[in-house]
Backbone as JSON, one array per atom type, in Angstrom:
{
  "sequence": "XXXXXXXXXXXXXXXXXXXXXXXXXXXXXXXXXXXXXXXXXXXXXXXXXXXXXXXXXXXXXXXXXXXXXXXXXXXXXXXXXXXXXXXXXXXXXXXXXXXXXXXXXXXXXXXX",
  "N": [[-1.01, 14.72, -3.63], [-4.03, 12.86, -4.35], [-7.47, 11.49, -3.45], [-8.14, 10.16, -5.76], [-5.75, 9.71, -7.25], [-3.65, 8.06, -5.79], [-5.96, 6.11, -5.97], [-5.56, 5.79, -8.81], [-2.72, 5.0, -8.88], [-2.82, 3.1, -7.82], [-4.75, 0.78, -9.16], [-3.33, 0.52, -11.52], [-1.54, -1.92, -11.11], [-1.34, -5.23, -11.83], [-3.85, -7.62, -11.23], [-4.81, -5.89, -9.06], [-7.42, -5.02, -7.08], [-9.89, -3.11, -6.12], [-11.43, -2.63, -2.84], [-13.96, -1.92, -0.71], [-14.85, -1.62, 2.37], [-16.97, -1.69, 5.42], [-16.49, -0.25, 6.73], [-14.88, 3.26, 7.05], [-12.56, 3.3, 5.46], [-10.77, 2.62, 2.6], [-9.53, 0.07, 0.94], [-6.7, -1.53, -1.45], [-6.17, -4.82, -3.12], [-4.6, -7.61, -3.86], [-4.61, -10.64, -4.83], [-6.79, -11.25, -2.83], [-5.31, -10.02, -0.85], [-4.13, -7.31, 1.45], [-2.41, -4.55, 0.19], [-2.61, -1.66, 0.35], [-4.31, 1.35, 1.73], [-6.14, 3.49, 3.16], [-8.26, 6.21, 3.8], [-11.12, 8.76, 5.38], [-10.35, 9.41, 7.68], [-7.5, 9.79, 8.12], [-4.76, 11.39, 7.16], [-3.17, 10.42, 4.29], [-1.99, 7.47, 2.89], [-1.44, 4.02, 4.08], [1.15, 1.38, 3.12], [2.84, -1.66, 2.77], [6.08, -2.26, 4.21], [9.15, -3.98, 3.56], [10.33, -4.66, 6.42], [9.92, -4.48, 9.9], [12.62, -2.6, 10.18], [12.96, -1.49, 8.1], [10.65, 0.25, 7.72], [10.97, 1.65, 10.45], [12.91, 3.39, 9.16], [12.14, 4.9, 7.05], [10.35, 6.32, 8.48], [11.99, 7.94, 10.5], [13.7, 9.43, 8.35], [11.46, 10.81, 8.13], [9.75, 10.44, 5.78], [7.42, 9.37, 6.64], [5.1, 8.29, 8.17], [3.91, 5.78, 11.58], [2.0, 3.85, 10.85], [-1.0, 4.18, 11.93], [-2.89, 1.79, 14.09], [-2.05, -0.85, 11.83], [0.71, -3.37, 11.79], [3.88, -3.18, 12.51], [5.03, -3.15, 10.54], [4.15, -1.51, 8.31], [3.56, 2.08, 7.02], [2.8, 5.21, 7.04], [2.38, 7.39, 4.51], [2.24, 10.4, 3.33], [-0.23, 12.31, 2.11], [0.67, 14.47, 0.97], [2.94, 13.73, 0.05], [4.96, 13.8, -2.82], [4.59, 12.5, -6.94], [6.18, 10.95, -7.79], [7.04, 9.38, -5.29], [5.58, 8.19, -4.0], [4.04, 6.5, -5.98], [6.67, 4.65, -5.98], [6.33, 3.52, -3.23], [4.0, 2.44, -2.88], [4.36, 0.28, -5.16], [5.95, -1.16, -3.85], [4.77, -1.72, -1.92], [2.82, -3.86, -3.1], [4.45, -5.5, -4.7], [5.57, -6.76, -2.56], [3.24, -8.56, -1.05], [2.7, -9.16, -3.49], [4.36, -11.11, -4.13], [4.39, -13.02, -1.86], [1.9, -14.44, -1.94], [0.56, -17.56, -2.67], [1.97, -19.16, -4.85], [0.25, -20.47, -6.87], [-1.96, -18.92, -6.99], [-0.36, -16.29, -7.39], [0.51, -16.98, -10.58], [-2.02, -17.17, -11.95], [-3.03, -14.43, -11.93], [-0.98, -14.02, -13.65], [1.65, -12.69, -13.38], [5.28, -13.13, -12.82]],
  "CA": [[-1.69, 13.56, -4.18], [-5.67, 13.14, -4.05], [-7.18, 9.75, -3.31], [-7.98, 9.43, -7.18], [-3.87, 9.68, -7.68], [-3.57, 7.21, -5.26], [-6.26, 4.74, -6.85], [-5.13, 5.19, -10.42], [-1.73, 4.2, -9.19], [-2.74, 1.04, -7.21], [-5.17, -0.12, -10.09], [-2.16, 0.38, -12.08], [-0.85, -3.07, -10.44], [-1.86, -6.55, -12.6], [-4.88, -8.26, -10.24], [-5.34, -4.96, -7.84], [-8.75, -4.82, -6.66], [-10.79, -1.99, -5.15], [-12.38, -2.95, -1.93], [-14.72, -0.79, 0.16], [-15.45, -2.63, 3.44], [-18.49, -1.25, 5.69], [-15.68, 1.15, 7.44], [-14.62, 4.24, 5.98], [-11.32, 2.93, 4.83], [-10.8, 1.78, 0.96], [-8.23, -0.55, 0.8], [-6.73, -1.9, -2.48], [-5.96, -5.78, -2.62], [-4.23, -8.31, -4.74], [-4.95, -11.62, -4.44], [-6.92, -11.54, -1.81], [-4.28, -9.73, 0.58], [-4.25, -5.54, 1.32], [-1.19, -3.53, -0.22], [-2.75, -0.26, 0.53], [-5.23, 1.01, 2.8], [-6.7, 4.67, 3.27], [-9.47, 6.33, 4.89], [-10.94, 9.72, 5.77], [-9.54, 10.2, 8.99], [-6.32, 10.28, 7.78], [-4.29, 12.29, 6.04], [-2.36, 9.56, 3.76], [-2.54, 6.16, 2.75], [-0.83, 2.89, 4.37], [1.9, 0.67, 2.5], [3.58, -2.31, 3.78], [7.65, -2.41, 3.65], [9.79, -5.31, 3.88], [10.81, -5.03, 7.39], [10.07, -3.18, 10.81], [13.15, -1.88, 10.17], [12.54, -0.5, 6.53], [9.78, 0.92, 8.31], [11.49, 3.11, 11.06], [14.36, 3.99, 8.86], [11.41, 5.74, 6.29], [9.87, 7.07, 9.75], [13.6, 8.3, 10.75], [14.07, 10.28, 7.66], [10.58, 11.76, 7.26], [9.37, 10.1, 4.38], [6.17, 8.61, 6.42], [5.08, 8.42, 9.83], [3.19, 5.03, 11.74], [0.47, 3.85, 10.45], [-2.27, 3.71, 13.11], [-3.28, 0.25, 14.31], [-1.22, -1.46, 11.43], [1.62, -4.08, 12.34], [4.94, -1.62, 12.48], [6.05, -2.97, 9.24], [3.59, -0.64, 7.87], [4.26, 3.21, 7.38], [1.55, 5.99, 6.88], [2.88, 8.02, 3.64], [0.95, 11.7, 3.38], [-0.59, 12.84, 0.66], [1.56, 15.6, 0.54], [4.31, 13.85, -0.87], [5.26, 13.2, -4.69], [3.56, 11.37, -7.32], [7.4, 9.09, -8.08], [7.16, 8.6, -4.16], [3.96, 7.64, -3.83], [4.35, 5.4, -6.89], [6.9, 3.65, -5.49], [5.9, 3.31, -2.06], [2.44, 1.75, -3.97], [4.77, -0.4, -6.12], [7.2, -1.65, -2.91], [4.46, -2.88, -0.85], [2.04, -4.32, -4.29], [5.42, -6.39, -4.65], [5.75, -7.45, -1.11], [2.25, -8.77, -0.96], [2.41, -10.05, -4.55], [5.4, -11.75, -3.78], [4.12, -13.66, -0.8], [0.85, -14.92, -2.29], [0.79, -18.5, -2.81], [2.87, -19.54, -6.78], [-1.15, -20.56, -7.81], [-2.56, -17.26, -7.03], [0.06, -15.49, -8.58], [-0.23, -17.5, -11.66], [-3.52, -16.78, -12.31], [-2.73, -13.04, -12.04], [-0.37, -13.48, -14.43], [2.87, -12.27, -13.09], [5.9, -14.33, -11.95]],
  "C": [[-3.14, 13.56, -3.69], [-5.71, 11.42, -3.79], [-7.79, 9.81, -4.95], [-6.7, 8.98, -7.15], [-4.02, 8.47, -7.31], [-4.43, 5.95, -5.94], [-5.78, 4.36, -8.0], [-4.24, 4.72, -10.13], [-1.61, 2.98, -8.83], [-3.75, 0.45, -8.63], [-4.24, 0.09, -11.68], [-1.38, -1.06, -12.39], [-1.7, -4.06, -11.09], [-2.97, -7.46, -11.09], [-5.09, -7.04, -8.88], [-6.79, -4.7, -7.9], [-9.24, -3.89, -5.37], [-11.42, -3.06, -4.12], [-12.76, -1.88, -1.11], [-15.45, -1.76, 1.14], [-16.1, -1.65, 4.14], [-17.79, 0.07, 6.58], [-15.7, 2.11, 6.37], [-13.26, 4.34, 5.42], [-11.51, 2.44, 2.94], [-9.56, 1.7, 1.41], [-7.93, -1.21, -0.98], [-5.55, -3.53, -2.1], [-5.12, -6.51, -3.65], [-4.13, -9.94, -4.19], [-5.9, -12.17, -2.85], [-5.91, -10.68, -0.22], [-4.32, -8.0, 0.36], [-2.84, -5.31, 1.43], [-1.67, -2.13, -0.06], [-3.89, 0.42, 1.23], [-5.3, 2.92, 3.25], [-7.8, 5.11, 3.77], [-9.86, 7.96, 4.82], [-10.76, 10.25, 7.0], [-8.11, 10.1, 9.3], [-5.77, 10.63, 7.12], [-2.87, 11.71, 5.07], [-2.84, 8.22, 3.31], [-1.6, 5.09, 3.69], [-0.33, 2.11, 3.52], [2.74, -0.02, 3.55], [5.03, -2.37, 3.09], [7.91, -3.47, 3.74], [9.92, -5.77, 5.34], [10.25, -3.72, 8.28], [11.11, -1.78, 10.73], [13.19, -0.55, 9.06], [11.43, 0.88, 7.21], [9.86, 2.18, 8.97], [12.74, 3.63, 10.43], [13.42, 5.22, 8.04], [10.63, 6.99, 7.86], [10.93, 8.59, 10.14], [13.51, 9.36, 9.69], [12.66, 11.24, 7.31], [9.4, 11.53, 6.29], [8.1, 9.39, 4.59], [6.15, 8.96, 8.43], [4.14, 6.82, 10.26], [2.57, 5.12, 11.75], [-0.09, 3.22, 11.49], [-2.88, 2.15, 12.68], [-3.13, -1.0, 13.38], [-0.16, -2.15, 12.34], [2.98, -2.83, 12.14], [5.65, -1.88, 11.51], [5.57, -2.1, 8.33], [3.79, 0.75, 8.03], [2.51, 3.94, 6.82], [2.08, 7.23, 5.56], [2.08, 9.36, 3.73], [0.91, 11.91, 2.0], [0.24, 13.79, -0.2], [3.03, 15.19, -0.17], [3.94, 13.62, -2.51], [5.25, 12.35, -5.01], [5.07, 10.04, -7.52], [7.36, 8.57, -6.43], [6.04, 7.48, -3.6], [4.12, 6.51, -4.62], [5.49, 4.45, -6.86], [7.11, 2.85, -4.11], [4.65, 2.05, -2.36], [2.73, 0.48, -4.1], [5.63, -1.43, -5.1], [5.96, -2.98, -2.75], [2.95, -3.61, -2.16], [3.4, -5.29, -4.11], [5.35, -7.42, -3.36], [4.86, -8.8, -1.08], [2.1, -9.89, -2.27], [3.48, -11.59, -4.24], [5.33, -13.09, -2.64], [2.86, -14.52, -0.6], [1.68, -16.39, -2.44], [1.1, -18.89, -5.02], [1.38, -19.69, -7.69], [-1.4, -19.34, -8.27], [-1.7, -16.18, -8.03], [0.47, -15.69, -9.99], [-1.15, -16.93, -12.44], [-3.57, -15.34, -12.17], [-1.95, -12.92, -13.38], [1.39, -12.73, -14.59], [4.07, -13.29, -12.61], [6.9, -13.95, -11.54]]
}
């Protein structure tokens, strides 16, 4: 996966917004809140799961490793995996996030 891949599939997501803050991270947002979060000094992006545990069970099998100075519900995915993993790794924590916005906000997105 490249970081294009990666953007086309987060601006994929109904209200995802590019942000480029003064670091060298791009994160991608929805409502105001970050579902995804990348950089060049690492080799992956950041997605949040449901649970710590979701977290070290994807850790556990491989499928990601911790994401640096994230909360530990967050996982660090690599580039190197595949575009259906990636896409729904993307799609988990875009949910999560959407999901947890306030009923206005996600309204006004459009989704329910």
């Amino acid at each position: 996966m490249t970081r294009d891949e990666i953007n086309a599939l987060c601006a994929a997501h109904p209200g995802a917004t590019a942000s480029d803050p003064t670091t060298e991270l791009d994160s991608w947002k929805v409502g105001g809140k970050m579902f995804v979060c990348f950089g060049d000094r690492i080799d992956g992006f950041c997605t949040k799961t449901d649970s710590i545990e979701t977290a070290q069970m994807l850790i556990d099998a491989g499928a990601a490793t911790k994401a640096p100075y994230f909360h530990k519900s967050w996982v660090l995915v690599g580039f190197d995996t595949d575009k259906e993993e990636a896409a729904h790794r993307i799609a988990a924590s875009y949910d999560i996030i959407f999901k947890a916005l306030p009923k206005k906000t996600r309204d006004a997105i459009g989704q329910s």
